[in-house]
N, C-alpha and C positions, 0 to 999 in steps of 0.2 A: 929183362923184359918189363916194360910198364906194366901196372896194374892199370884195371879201367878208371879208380879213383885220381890216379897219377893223369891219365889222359884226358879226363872230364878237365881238370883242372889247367891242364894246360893249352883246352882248347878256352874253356874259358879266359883264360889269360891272353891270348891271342884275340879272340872278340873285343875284348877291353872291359869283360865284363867278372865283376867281383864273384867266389864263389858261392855259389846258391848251392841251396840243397832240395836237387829237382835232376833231371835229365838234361842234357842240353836239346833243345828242338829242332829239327828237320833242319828247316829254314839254315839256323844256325851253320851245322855242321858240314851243307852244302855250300856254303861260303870259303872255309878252310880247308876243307876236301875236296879232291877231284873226284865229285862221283855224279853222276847222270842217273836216275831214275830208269829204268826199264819199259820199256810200254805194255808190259805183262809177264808173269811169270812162267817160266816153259822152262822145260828139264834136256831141251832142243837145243836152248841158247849158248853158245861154246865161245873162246875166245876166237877175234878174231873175225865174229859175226860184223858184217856190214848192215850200218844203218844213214839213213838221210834226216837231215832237219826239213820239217813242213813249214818251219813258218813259226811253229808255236811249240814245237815237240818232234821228237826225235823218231822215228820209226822205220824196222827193221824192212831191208831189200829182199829179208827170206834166202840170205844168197851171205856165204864164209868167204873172206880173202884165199882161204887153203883151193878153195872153187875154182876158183878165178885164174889164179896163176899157175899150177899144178899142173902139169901132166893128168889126164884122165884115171890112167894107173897108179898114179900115185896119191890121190885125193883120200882114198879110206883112209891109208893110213896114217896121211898125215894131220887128219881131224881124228884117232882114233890119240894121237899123240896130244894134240890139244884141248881133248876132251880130258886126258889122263894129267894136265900140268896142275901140280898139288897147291891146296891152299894153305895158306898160313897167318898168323895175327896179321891182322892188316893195320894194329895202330891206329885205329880210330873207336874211340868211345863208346858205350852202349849211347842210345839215341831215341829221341820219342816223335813221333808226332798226335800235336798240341788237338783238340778238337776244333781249332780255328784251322790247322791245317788239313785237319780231313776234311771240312765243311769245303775248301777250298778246293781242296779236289774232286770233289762234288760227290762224297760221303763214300767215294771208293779207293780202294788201294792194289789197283789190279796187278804189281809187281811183288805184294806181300801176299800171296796165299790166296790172292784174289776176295781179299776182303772188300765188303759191301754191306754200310749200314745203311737203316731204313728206318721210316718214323720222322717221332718227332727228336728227332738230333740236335737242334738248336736249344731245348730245352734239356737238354742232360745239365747235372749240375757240375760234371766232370767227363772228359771224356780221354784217353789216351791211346796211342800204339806203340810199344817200348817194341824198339828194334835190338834185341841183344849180341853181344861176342861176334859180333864181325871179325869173317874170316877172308881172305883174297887168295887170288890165284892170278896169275900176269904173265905177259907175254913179255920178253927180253933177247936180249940179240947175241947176251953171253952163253945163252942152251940150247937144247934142240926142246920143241921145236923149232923156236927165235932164229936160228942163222942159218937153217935151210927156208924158213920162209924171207928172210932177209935175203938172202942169196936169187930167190926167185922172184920178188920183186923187182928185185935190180933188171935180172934180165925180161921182164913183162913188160917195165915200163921201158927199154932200150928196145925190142920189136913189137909193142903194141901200144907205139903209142897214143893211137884214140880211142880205143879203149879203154889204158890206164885212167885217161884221163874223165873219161865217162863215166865207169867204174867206180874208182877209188882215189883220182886226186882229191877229191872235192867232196870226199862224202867220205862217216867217219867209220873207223873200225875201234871193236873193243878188243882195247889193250889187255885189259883188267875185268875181272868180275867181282863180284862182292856179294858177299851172303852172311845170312845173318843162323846162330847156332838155334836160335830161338825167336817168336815173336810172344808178345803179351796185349792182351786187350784187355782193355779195364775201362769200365763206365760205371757212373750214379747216377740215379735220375729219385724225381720221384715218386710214389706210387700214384700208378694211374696214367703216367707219361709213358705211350706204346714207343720204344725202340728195339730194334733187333740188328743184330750182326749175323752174317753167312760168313762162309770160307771155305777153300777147298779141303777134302776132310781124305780124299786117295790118297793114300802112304804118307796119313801124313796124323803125329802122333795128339790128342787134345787133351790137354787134363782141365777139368772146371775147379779152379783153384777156391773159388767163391763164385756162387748162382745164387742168388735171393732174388728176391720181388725187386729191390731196389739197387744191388746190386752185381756186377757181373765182373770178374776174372779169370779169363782164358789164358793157357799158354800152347802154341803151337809149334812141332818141330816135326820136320822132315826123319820117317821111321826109315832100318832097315841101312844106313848110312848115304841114301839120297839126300841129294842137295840144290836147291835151284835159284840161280842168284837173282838178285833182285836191285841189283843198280852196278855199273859198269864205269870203266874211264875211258872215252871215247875220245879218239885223235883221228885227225885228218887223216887219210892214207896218205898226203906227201909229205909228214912229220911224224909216220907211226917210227921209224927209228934214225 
């Protein structure tokens, strides 16, 4: 098993870019990874969830593949199996984002914890979000649930086909989730420059690693062994297998 230092390194090597000693950035590591952002964070979102592109962003239909194809009697339990598919290293690096990328997002991170800063943000003299120990969980066509929803697919899209094709040809499902063991917030500003960060604080653990006037390090993690991911790999329903 890689360490994260082994992974930092070798995504940087893949970028083209020499080692640094920093995190690698959002930006960055959305480039070499398959990972999709989230449109919010929910303890709802299961593999398998259907989502549509707007145009600009991806957002959920509120509606599971398991839904769709299923038998009626058979839909608890087969989101009860996909809610159960375990995670594991997912081989991708702790990760930050930069305060040029929360600015960009327009100072929220409604897939991390539903974080939301305020103020003057522009004027921090530093600002970060360390995404840590990403873990995954994924759908596959070698287990269950993967080859009984494989299996029902096959037969959906062979008796329904305008549906499927309404549905799920053309709009995407999560293969994959992705969660992070931990997050960290850290900021500088300085004194006299009003910023604040919120976050969800339900079952969800905060230690203030450092609180001063001028500086601030949080670390948040999901209490009690809850976990709710916050970026996904999203395939077309006519190339999920």
């Amino acid at each position: 098993m890689n360490t994260n230092e082994q992974l930092t390194e070798a995504a940087f090597a893949q970028l083209g870019i020499l080692p640094i000693n920093r995190l690698p950035y959002a930006k960055e590591i959305f480039k070499i990874y398959d990972i999709d952002l989230l449109p919010h964070a929910s303890a709802d979102t299961a593999i398998g969830e259907i989502f549509e592109w707007s145009g600009r962003s991806f957002r959920t239909t509120n509606d599971n593949i398991a839904a769709v194809i299923a038998e009626e009697n058979a839909v608890i339990n087969l989101m009860t199996q996909l809610k159960a598919i375990s995670s594991f290293e997912a081989g991708v690096p702790d990760f930050q984002f930069s305060k040029e990328e929360v600015i960009s997002f327009g100072f929220k991170l409604p897939f991390l914890f539903n974080i939301n800063f305020s103020g003057e943000v522009k004027n921090a003299k530093s600002l970060s979000v360390k995404v840590l120990s990403l873990k995954k969980a994924r759908l596959t066509n070698s287990a269950e649930p993967g080859l009984t929803i494989k299996k029902l697919l096959s037969a959906y899209e062979d008796n329904n086909t305008r549906d499927y094709k309404q549905k799920i040809k053309h709009n995407y499902i999560a293969e994959a989730l992705f969660y992070a063991d931990s997050i960290q917030i850290e900021f500088e500003k300085e004194a006299g420059v009003g910023i604040d960060v919120s976050f969800d604080v339900q079952g969800v653990e905060v230690t203030a690693n450092v609180d001063t006037e001028t500086k601030k390090q949080y670390t948040l993690k999901y209490s009690g062994g809850n976990k709710i991911p916050f970026g996904a790999t999203l395939k077309k329903g006519k190339d999920l297998f």
